[in-house]
C-alpha positions in Angstrom: -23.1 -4.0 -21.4 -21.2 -5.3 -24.0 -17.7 -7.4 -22.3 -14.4 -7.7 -24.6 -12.8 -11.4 -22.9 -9.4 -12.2 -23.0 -8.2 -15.5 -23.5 -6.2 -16.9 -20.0 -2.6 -17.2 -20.3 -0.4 -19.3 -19.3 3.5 -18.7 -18.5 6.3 -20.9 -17.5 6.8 -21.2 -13.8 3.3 -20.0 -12.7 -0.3 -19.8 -13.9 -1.7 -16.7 -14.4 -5.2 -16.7 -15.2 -5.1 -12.5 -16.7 -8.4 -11.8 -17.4 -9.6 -8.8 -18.4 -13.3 -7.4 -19.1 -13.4 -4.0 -20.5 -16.8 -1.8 -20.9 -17.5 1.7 -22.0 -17.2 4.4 -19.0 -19.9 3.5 -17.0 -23.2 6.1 -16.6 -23.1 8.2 -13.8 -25.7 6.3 -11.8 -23.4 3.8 -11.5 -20.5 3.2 -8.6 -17.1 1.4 -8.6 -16.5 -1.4 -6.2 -13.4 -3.2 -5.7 -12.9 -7.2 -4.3 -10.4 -8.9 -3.5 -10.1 -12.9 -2.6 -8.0 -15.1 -1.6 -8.7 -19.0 -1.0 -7.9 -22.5 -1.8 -7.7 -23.4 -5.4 -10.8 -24.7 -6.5 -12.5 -25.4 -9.7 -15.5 -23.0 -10.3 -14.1 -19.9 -8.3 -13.9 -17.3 -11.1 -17.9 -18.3 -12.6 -19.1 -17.9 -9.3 -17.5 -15.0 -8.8 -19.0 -13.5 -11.7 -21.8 -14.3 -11.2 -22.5 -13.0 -8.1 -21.6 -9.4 -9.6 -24.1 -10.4 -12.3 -26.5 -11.5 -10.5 -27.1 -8.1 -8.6 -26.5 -6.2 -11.9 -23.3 -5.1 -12.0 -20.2 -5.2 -14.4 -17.1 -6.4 -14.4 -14.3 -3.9 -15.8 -11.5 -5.7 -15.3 -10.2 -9.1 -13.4 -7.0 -10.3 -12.5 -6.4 -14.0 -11.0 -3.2 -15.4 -10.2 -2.8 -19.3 -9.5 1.1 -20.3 -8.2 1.7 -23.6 -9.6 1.2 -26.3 -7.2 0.1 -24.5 -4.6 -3.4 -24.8 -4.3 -4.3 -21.2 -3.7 -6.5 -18.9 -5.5 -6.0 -14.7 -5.5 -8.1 -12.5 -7.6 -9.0 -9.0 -7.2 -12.5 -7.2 -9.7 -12.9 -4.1 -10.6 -16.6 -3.7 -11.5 -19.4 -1.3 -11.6 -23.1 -1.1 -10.2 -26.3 0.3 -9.0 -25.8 1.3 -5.6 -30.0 1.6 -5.0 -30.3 -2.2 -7.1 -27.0 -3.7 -4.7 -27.3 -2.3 -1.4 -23.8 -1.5 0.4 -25.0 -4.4 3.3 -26.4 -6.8 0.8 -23.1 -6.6 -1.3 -21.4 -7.3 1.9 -23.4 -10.2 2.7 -23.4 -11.5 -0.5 -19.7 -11.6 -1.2 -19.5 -13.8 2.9 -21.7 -16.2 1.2 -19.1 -16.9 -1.5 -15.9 -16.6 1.2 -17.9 -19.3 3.1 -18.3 -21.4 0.3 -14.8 -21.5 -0.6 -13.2 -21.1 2.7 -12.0 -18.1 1.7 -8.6 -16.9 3.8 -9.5 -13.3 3.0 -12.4 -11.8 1.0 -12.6 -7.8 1.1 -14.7 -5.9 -0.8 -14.6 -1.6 -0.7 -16.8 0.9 -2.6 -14.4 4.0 -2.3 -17.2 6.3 -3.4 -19.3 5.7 0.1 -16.4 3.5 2.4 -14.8 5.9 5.2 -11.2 6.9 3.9 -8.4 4.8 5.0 -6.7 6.7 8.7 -3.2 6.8 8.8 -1.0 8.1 10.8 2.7 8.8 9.6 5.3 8.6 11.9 8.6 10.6 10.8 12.5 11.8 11.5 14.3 14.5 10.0 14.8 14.1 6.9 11.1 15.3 5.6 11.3 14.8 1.4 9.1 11.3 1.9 6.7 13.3 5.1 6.3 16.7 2.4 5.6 14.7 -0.6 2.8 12.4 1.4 1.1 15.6 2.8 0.9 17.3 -1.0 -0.8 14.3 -2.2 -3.1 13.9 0.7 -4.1 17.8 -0.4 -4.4 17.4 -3.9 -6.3 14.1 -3.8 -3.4 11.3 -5.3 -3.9 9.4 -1.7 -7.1 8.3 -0.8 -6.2 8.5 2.9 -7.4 10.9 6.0 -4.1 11.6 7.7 -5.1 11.5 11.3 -1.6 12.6 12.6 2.0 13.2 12.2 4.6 11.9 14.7 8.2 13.0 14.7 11.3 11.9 16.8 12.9 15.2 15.8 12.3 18.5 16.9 11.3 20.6 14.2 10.5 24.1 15.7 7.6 26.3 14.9 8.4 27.6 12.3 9.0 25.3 9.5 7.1 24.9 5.9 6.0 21.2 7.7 4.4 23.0 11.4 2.8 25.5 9.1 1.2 23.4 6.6 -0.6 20.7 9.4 -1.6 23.7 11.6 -2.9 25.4 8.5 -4.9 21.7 7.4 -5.8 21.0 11.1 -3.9 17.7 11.6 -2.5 17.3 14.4 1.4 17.1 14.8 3.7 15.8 17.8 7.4 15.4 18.9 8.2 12.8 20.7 12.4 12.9 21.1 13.5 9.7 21.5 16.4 7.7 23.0 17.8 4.6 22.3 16.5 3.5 25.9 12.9 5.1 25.7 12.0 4.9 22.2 8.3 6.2 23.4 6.4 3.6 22.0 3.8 3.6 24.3 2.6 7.0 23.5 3.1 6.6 19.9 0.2 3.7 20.1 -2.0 5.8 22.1 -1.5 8.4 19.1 -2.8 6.0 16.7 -5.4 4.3 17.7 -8.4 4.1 15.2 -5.7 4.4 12.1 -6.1 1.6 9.9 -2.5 1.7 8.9 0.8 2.9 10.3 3.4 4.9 7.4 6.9 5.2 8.5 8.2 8.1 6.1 12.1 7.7 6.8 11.2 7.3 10.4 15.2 6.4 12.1 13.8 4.0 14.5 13.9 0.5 15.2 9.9 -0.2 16.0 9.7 -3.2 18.9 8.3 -6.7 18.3 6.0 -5.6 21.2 5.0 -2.6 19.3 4.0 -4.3 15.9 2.0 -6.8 18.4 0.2 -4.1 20.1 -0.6 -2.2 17.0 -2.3 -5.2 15.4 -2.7 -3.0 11.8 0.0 -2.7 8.8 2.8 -0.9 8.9 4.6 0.4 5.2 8.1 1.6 5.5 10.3 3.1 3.1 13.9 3.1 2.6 16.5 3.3 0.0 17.9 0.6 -1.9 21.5 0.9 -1.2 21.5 -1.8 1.4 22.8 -3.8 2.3 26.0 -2.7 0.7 26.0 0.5 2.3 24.5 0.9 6.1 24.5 3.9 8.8 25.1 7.5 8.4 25.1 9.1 4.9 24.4 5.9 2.8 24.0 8.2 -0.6 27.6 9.7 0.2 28.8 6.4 0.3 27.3 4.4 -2.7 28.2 7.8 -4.7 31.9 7.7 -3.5 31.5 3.7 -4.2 30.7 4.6 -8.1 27.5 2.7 -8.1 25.4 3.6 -11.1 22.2 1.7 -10.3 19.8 3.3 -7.2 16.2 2.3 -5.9 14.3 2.5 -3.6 11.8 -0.3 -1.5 8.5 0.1 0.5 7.6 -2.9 2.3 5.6 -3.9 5.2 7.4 -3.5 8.7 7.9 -7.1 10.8 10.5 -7.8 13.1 13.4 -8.6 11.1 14.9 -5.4 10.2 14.2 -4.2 6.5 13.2 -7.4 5.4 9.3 -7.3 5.8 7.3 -8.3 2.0 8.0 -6.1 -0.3 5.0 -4.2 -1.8 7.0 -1.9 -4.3 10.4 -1.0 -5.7 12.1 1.5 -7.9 15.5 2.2 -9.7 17.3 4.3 -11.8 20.7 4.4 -13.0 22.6 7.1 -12.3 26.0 8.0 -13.6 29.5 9.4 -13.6 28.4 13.1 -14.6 25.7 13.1 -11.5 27.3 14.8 -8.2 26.9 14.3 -4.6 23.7 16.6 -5.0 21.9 15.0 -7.9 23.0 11.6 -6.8 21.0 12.4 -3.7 18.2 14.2 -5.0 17.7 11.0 -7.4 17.5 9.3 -4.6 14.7 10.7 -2.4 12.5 11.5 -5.2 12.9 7.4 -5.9 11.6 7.3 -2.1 9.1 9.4 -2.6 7.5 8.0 -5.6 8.3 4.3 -4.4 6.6 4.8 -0.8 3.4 6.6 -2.7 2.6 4.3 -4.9 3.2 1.3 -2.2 0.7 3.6 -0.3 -1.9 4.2 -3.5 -2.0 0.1 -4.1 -2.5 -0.5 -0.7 -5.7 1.7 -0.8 -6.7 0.2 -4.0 -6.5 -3.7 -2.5 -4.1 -4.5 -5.1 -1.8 -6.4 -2.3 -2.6 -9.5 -1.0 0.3 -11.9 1.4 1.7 -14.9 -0.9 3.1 -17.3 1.8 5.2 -16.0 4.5 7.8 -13.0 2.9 6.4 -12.4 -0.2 3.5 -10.4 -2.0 1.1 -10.7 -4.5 0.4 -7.2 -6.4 -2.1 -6.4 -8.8 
């Protein structure tokens, strides 16, 4: 197929090597695979790279590197296209360990989403339920690419709420677990989700334990709004709007043990002004949550978020 290059590009205070490959859709016959690598900086990484896709018949669509300057690290994450009966599913997987071998690769993943299992999650939640509602409509209409294994709330919700109705009615499984600040229930929230691959914490009002993020092993994304840390505890929206801010957001991040200040995978804002009230300033808010905490989800999914030394991230 015929491959449109663009010339690398270099900007001040980093390298980024932006390379892009377009192609016509490709025929039907023909599957979408997605890799991602991350290793020491070497010189040759982005031939070899190609051509192993090449080599087995496939395309590149599109290519993204990123280089820090002087680090000596390499990410880079393909979007190509091939044959699954000409690039067999194991043999892909083989070939791509050949190339993390050669280049000591600290993280090489490759994922066909067209025959790879769904990612399981499980989503752990409070009361507020704007961020929990908006992550079960786009598990049903198909904007996540997850399974959602279960739904854990601290808060008791009754049985008769649009929430209980809709997981009943889809089959996922839903439990309370009321907490305390002395039994947070921890140990029957990881019996819950085992076999997830990651853990969402959709306004979840709970401190998760060092132990906890330990014993879970997997990710964690969190969501929260981004009026801290200006304006902390109860009713933070009330405050900022009796503060007369005019700039909201919202951050998703992964979850470590310093409160809130995990890598951030995504942010939002918008600015909001002296003719919103308490009610719009609010609603402005959530929906900034739940758009911010989906997409975090989405990229995740997609491999477009890679660890860039120890608190930061590296999104494509």
């Amino acid at each position: 197929m015929a491959m449109a290059r663009r010339v690398p590009r270099y900007v001040l205070g980093s390298v980024q090597r932006n390379m892009s490959f377009k192609s016509l859709d490709p025929p039907s016959s023909l599957t979408h695979g997605i890799h991602v690598f991350h290793c020491p900086d070497a010189v040759g990484i982005v031939a070899k790279l190609s051509d192993c896709i090449a080599s087995r018949g496939g395309n590149i669509l599109a290519a993204d590197v990123f280089v820090p300057e002087n680090k000596q690290v390499f990410y880079s994450r393909s979007d190509f296209v091939f044959d699954p009966v000409k690039w067999p599913r194991v043999q892909m997987e083989e070939d791509f360990l050949k190339l993390s071998q050669t280049f000591n690769a600290i993280r090489s993943v490759v994922r066909v989403p067209a025959l790879d299992p769904k990612y399981k999650i499980a989503v752990l939640a409070s009361k507020q339920d704007h961020c929990l509602v908006d992550l079960l409509h786009g598990w049903q209409d198909g904007r996540l690419p997850v399974d959602i294994t279960c739904v854990i709330s601290n808060h008791h919700r009754g049985s008769n709420t649009h929430v209980i109705r809709f997981l009943e009615r889809h089959g996922i499984p839903y439990h309370c677990l009321c907490t305390t600040k002395e039994n947070k229930r921890e140990g029957e929230i990881l019996q819950l989700i085992q076999n997830t691959d990651f853990l969402v914490l959709a306004r979840y009002m709970q401190i998760l334990s060092g132990n906890f993020l330990r014993s879970y092993g997997n990710d964690i994304i969190n969501i929260h709004h981004g009026l801290l840390p200006s304006f902390k505890g109860g009713n933070p929206s009330k405050q900022a709007f009796e503060a007369g801010v005019k700039l909201i957001g919202a951050t998703s991040h992964y979850v470590t043990e310093e409160l809130d200040a995990g890598p951030i995978i995504e942010q939002m804002v918008e600015r909001v002004s002296h003719r919103d009230n308490l009610q719009s300033f609010v609603q402005k808010s959530e929906n900034l949550e739940k758009q911010c905490l989906s997409k975090a989800i989405r990229s995740y999914c997609e491999l477009r978020v890679l660890p860039y030394e120890e608190k930061r991230t590296v999104v494509f």
